[in-house]
Each structure stands twice: as C-alpha cells, then as structure tokens.
N, C-alpha and C positions, 0 to 999 in steps of 0.2 A: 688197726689204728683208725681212730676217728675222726673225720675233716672237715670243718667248717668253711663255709663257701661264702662269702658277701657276691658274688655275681653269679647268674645263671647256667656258669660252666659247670655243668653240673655230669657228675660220670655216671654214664648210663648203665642198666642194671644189665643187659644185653649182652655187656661184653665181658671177656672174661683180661681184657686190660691189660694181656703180658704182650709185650714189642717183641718181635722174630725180623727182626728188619734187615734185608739184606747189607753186604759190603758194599763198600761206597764204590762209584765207579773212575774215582780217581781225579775228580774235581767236584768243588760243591760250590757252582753258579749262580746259588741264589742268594747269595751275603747272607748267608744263616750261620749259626752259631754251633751245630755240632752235629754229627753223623751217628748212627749206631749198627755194629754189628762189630762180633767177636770171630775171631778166626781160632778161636781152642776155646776152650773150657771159661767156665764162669772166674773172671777174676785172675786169669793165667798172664803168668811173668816170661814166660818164655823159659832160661834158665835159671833161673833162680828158687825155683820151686813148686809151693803146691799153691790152691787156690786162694789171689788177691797177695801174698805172700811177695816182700822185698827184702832185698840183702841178703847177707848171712847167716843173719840170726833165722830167718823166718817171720819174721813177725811183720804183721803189718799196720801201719803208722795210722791207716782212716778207720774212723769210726763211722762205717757208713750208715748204722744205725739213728747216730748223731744229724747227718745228713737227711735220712728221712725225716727224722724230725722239725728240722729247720725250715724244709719246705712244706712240707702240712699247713703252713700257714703261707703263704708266696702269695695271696692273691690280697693279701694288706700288708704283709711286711716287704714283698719285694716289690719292682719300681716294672711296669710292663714297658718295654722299649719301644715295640713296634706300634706304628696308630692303628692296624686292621691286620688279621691275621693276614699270611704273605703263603705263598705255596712252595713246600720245600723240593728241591731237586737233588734229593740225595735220600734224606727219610724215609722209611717203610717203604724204599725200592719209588720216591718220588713221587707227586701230583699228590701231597696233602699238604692242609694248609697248618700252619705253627705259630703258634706266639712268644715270644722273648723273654724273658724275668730275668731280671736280677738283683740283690740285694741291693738295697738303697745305699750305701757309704758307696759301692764298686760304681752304680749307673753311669754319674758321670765320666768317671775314664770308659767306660764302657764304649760311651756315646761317641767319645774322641774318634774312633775306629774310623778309618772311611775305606769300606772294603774295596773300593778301584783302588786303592793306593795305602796299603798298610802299611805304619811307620815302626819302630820300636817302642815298647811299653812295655808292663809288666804287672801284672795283677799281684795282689800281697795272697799267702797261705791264707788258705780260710773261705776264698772269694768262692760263690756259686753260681753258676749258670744255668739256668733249667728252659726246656722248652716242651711246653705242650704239642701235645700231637691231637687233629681233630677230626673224626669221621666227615659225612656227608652231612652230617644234620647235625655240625659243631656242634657235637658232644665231646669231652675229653677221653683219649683212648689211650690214653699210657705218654710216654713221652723220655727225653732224655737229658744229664745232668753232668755235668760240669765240676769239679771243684779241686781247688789248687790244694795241692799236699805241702807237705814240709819241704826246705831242698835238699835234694841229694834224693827224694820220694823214688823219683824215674826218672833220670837224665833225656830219655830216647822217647817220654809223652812230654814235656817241657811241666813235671811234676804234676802232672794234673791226673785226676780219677776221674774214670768216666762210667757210670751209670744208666741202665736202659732199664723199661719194664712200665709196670703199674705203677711210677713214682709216688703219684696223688694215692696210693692207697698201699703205698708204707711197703712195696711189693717190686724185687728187684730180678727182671730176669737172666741180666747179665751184667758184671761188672769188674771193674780192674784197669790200672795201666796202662794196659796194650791191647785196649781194643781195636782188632785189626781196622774195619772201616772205618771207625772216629779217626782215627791217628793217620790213616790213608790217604785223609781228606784234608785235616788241619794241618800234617808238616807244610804245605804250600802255605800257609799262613804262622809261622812258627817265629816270625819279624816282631808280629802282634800281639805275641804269647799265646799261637796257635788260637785265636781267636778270630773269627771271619766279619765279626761287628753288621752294623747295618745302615744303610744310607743317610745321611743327615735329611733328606726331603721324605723320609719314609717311619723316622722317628715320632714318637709322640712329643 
C-alpha cells in the first residue's frame, strides 16, 4: 500500500515496523487511547473459533482491509487530538511517545472524554481510533487501532476491533476482539466505551 504523507512523520526505512508489544500491566496511566498485545493467536475469539472469527456462523463482520485503507490517509482526513506527542505507559512495554487521531465527525465526543473522571458515552459502528507509535528520532514505527464493530460484534470488548502492527504501511501484526492487553487495560474505562480520552488542557 502506498502513503502519502503532508507532515514529516515519515516511516523510516530501518525499521521493519511490525509492534510485539507487550500485555498491558493492568492500568494504563497515561489518558491514552489504547494498549496492544494479544494473549493467543492473531485475531483469536476465545471460543468461538478460528482466527478474527465471531458467532456461530464464523464469519467475521470487519473488513480490516477496509480499515487499512481508511487510515492510509489519517494525517488529512483524521483530526490529531493531542497538542505534542505525550509518552505512553503501557505501549511497546511503556516510555514512548504517541499521537491521537481520529476521524473528524467522532473528534468532538472524543474530546468530551476527561479521563480523571469518565462519564458514559458511546461511539457509533464505524468510529476509529489510531495511535502512532514513535522511535527516538520521531520516526513512525507502527502503532495501534481502534474501531467500533456492529452490535452484538463482541459483547466482552464493548464491540470494538483492535489492531496492532505496521498500521501506516497496510501491515497487521495482530488483530481481533480479544486482544488480551488492549482489553486488560480499557475494561477500567468501559463507562466511556472503553475509551481512555485525553485531558482538555493537553488537547489541540
């Protein structure tokens, strides 16, 4: 997939861009937006099946292809939250720094969020979330995604898909439902529609 960049986050050639990022340690302290690591298989339901796989049928509802697509462009068509990147405590096992996105119709409930004090809300099917991840010399190095399924998707993630890996370059290293660490981290924020938001004095 090929990506066009209007700002100098530009993905270094060095790296080879796929997230291994550990489980989350059971809080995520830094009003950030989403954790990654998988505790089974790429896209595992637990019972339900084989990989990315819900219900009955088997089949499964995301087009995560469609997903990479939609972020290929994030750096004009989604709205960046935060004003400076912020250091995550939980990401690639903590102390890197991350930026926010989200599509521009979601931003402002986004914004609502005030992670000392999460009220109830509810994002509509469709909504995405992404967060860059950035080396030493803010370069982009993969990062992780967010997006609301149909209802009824997964009752036990609050229907959300979660995605890790080489986002920015159409490249998934793990994905599904039940990502252990995302979901380890965000049921404490499940008020919010498992969403951790970020400070009104730290917003753009």
């Amino acid at each position: 997939m090929k990506l066009k960049y209007s700002t100098p986050l530009v993905l270094a050639s060095s790296f080879c861009f796929l997230l291994l990022a550990p489980a989350c340690d059971g809080g995520d302290d830094d009003g950030d937006d989403d954790v990654g690591d998988t505790t089974g298989e790429t896209g595992e339901t637990g019972e339900t099946g084989e990989t990315g796989e819900t219900g009955e049928t088997g089949e499964n509802p995301i087009d995560e292809q469609a997903i990479l697509d939609t972020i290929a462009t994030y750096q004009t068509d989604f709205v960046l939250i935060n004003k400076a990147p912020f250091e995550s405590g939980a990401h690639m096992g903590g102390g890197i720094d991350v930026n926010i996105w989200v599509q521009a119709d979601q931003a402002d409930l986004y914004k609502t969020i005030d992670p000392a004090a999460p009220a109830e809300l509810s994002f509509p099917e469709g909504t995405i979330i992404l967060k860059e991840h950035f080396d030493d010399e803010m370069n982009v190095v993969g990062g992780t995604v967010m997006y609301k399924g149909p209802e009824g998707y997964n009752a036990d993630s609050g229907d959300w898909w979660w995605g890790m890996g080489d986002l920015l370059g159409g490249e998934l290293a793990n994905s599904g439902p039940n990502l252990g660490g995302c979901i380890g981290c965000h049921t404490d924020v499940s008020v919010s529609d498992w969403v951790y938001g970020v400070a009104a004095a730290d917003q753009n």
